[in-house]
C-alpha positions as CSV (number, residue, x, y, z in Angstrom):
1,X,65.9,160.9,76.3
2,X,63.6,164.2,76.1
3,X,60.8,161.9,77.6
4,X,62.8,161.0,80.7
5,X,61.4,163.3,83.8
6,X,63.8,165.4,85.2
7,X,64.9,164.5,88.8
8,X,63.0,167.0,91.5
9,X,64.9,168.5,94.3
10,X,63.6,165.8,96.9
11,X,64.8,162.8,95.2
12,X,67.9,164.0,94.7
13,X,70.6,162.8,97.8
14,X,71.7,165.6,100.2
15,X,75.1,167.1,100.0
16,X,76.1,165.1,103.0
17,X,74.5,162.2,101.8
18,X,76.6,162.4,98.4
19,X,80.0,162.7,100.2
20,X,79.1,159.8,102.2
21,X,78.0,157.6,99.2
22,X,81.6,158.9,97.7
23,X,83.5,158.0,100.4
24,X,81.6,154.2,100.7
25,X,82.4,153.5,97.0
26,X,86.0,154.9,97.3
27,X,87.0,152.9,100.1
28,X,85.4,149.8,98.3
29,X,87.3,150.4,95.3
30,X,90.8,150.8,97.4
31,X,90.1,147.8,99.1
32,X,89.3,145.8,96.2
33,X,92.6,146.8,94.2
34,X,94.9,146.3,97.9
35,X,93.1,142.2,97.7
36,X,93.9,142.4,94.0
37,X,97.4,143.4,94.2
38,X,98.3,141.0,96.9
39,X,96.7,138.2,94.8
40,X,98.9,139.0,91.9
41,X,102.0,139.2,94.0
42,X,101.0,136.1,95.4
43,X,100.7,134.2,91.7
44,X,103.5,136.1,90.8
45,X,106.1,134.7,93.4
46,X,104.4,130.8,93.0
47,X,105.7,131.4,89.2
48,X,108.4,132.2,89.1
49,X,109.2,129.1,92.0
50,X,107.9,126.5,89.6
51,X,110.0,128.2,86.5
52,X,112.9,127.9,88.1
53,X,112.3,124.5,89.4
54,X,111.6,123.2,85.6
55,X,114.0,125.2,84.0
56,X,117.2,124.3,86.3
57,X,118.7,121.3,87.2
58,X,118.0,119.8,90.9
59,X,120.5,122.0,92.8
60,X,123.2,120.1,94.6
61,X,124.8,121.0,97.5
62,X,128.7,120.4,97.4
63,X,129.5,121.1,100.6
64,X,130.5,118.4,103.1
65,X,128.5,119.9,104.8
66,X,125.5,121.6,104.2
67,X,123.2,124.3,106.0
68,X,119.6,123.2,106.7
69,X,118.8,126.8,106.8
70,X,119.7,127.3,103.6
71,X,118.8,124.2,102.2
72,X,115.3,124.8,103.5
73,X,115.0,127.8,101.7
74,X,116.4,126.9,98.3
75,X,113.4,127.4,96.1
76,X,113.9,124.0,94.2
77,X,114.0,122.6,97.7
78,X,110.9,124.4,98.2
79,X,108.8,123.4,95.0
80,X,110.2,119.7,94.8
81,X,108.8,119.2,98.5
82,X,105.1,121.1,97.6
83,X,104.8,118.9,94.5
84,X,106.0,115.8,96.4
85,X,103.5,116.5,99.2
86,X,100.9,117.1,96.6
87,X,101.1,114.1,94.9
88,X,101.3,111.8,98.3
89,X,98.3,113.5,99.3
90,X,96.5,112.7,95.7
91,X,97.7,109.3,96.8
92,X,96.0,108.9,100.2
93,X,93.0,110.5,99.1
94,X,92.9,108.2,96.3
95,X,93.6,105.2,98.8
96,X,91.0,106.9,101.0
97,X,88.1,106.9,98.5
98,X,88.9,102.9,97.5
99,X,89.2,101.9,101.0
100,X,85.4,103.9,101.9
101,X,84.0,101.5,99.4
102,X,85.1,98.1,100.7
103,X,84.4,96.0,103.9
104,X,86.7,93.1,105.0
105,X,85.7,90.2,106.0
106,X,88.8,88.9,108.7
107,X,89.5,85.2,110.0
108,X,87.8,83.5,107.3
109,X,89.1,80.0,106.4
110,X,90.5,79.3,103.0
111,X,90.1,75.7,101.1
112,X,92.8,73.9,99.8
113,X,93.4,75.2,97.0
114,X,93.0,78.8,94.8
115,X,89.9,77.6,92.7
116,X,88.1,76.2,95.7
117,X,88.8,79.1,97.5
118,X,87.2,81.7,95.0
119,X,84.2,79.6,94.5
120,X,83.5,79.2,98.5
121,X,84.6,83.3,99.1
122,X,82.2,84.1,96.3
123,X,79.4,81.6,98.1
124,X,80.2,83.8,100.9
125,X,79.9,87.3,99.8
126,X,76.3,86.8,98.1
127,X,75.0,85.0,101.5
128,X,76.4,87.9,103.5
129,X,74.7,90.4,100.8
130,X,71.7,88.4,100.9
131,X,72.0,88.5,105.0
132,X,72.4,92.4,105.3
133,X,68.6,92.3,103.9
134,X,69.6,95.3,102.4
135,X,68.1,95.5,98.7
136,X,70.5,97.8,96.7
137,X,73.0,95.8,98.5
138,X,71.2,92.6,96.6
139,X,70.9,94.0,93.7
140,X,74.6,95.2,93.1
141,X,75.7,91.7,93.7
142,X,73.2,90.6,90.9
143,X,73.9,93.7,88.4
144,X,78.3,92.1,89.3
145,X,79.2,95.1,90.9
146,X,80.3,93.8,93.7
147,X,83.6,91.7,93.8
148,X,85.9,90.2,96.0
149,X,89.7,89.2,96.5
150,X,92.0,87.7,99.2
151,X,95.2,90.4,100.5
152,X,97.5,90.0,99.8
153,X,96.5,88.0,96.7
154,X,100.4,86.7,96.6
155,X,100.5,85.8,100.2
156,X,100.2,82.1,101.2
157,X,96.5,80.8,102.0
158,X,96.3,81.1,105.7
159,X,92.8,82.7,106.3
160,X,94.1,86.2,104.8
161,X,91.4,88.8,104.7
162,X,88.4,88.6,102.2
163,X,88.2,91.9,101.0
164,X,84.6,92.9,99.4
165,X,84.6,95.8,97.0
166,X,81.8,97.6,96.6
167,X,80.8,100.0,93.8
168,X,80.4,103.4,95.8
169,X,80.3,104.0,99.9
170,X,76.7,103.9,100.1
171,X,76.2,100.7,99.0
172,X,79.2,99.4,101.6
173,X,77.5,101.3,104.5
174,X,74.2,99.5,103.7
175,X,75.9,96.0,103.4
176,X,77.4,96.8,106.8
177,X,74.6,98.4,108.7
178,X,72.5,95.9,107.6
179,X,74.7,93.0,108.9
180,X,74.8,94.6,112.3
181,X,71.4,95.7,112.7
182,X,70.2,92.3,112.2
183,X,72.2,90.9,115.5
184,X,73.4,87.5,115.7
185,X,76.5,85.7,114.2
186,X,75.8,85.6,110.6
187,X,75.0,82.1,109.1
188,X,77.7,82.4,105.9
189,X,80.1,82.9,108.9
190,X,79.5,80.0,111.4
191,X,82.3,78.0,109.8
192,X,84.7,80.4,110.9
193,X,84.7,81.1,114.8
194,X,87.1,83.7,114.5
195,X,85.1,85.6,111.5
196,X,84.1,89.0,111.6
197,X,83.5,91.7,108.9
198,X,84.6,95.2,109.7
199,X,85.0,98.2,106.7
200,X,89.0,98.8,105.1
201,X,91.0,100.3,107.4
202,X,94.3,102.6,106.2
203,X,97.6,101.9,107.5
204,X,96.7,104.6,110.1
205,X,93.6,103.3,111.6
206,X,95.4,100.0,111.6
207,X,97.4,101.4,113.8
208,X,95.4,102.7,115.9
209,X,93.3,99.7,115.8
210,X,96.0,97.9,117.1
211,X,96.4,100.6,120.1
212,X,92.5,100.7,120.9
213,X,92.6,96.8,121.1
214,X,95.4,97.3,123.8
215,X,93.2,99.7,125.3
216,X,90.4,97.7,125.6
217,X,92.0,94.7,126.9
218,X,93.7,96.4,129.7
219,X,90.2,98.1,130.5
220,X,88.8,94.5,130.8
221,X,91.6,93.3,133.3
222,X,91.0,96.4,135.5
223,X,87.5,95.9,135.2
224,X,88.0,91.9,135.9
225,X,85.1,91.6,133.6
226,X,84.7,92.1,129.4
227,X,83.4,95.6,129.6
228,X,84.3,97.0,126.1
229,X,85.5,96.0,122.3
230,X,86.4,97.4,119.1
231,X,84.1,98.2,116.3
232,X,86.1,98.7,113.2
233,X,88.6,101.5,115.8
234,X,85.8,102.7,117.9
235,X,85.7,101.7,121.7
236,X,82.8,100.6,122.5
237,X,81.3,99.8,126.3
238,X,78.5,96.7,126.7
239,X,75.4,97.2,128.9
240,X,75.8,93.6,129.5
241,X,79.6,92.5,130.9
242,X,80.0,88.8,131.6
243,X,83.1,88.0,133.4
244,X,86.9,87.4,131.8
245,X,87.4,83.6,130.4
246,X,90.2,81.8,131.6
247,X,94.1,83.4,130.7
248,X,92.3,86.6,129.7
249,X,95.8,89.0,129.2
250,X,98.2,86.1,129.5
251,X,100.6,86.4,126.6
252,X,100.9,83.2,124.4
253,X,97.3,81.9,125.8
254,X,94.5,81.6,123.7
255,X,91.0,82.0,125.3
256,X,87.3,81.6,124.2
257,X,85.4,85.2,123.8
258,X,82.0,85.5,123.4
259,X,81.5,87.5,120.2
260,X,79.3,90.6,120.4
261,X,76.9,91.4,117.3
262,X,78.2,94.9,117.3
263,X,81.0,93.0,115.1
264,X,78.7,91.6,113.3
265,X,78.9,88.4,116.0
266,X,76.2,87.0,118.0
267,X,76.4,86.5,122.0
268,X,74.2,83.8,121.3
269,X,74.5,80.5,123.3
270,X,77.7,78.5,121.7
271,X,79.0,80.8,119.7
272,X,82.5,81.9,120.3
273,X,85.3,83.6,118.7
274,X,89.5,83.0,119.3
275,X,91.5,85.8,120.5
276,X,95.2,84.9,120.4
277,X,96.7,87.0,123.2
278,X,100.1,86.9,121.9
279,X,99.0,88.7,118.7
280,X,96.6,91.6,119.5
281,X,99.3,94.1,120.8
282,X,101.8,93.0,118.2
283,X,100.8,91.9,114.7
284,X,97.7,91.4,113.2
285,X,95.3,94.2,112.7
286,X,93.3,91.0,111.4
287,X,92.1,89.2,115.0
288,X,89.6,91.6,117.4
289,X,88.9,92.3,120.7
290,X,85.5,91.1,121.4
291,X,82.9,90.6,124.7
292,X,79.4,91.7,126.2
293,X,77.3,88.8,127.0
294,X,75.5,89.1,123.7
295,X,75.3,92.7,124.6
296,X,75.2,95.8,122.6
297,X,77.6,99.2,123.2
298,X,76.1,101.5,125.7
């Protein structure tokens, strides 16, 4: 310590320069134990909430009838409703991340029987992995991480979706980017006019699939021409319209759309795809708008 030089005069801070310093530091400190205090008041009050919601019995409210003000503010009112919004949001996140990993392939007919059907569903899902050209796509189908099932698996055959399970969303995105990029109806699919593969939609965007396809079709009548479709909920507008088929927006009519390869259809010459009129606003989130005259969206 006797080595250490001694500070000189001019590297030593100025008077004004110290109370400044001082001041800087004592405002730090003051805000850091205000942030402090507030955090443990804070951790404090969510304790003692979940104590007394584990260590009392659910309150019940014997009055005929009770106060929503109050019954709001009752604090095992309070914590039963954060855990209960907790857990359903643990649920749809859960939901969320197995849903990101599948694609769906919709309208595809079913063979007579349960052990037919698996054999011609898995035929399917390796010519549509080997379609998308894609070859981490290929090689999860080899390595078995990819597998398949029809929803609902207790529901009667009746061409119910073929849902394809992927092992992570990258490896779905590929599958499905490839199908579309390459244009044109897919060959596993040509069986099935009505076929198209779109990713797994939640309850929500089924519902809002269902309100785009309204949408869309109204759109079209204004238009007098097929000037949009769906892809997955997305509206999307053709460069090439082609004019409304016969019974377009009659209720209880089918008609004969052209698919578009944006749904992983062709436009091609001969290939069509079944609306049922009667069932896009109502039911099934399972048939699509389609159109363009083989066109792509704007």
């Amino acid at each position: 310590m006797a080595n250490e030089p001694s500070p000189t005069p001019s590297s030593m801070p100025t008077i004004d320069q110290a109370i400044t310093i001082i001041l800087s530091l004592s405002m730090s400190v003051a805000s850091l134990v205000t942030k402090v205090d507030s955090l443990v008041e804070s951790v404090k009050t969510l304790t003692e909430v979940i104590t007394a919601f584990q260590s009392s019995p659910p309150h019940k409210d014997t009055s005929s009838f009770p106060s929503p003000l109050s019954s709001s503010l009752d604090p095992h009112v309070l914590a039963r409703s954060a855990y209960e919004a907790a857990a359903s949001a643990l649920r749809d996140a859960k939901m969320i991340e197995d849903k990101g990993s599948r694609a769906v392939i919709i309208g595809l007919k079913e063979e007579s029987n349960p052990l037919e059907t698996s054999k011609h569903d898995e035929a399917i899902v390796k010519a549509m992995c080997d379609w998308s050209d894609d070859a981490m796509v290929k090689t999860s189908f080899k390595n078995g991480e990819v597998t398949h099932h029809r929803h609902p698996p207790t529901a009667p055959p009746n061409q119910r979706p073929l849902k394809i399970q992927f092992p992570n969303k990258d490896i779905r995105d590929r599958y499905l980017i490839g199908i579309r990029r390459k244009g044109g109806r897919p060959p596993p699919l040509k069986n099935s006019p009505r076929a198209y593969v779109r990713r797994d939609l939640t309850p929500t965007e089924l519902k809002i699939e269902r309100e785009r396809k309204e949408e869309a079709r109204q759109l079209n009548i204004r238009a007098g021409k097929i000037v949009c479709g769906l892809r997955d909920i997305e509206l999307i507008y053709y460069r090439n319209p082609r004019s409304l088929p016969s019974g377009y927006g009659t209720p209880r009519a089918k008609t004969t759309v052209t698919p578009s390869s944006d749904l992983s259809f062709s436009g091609g010459s001969g290939e069509t795809g079944l609306l049922n009129e009667s069932m896009a606003s109502t039911s099934s989130a399972e048939d699509t708008l389609t159109g363009g005259n083989g066109g792509r969206p704007k």
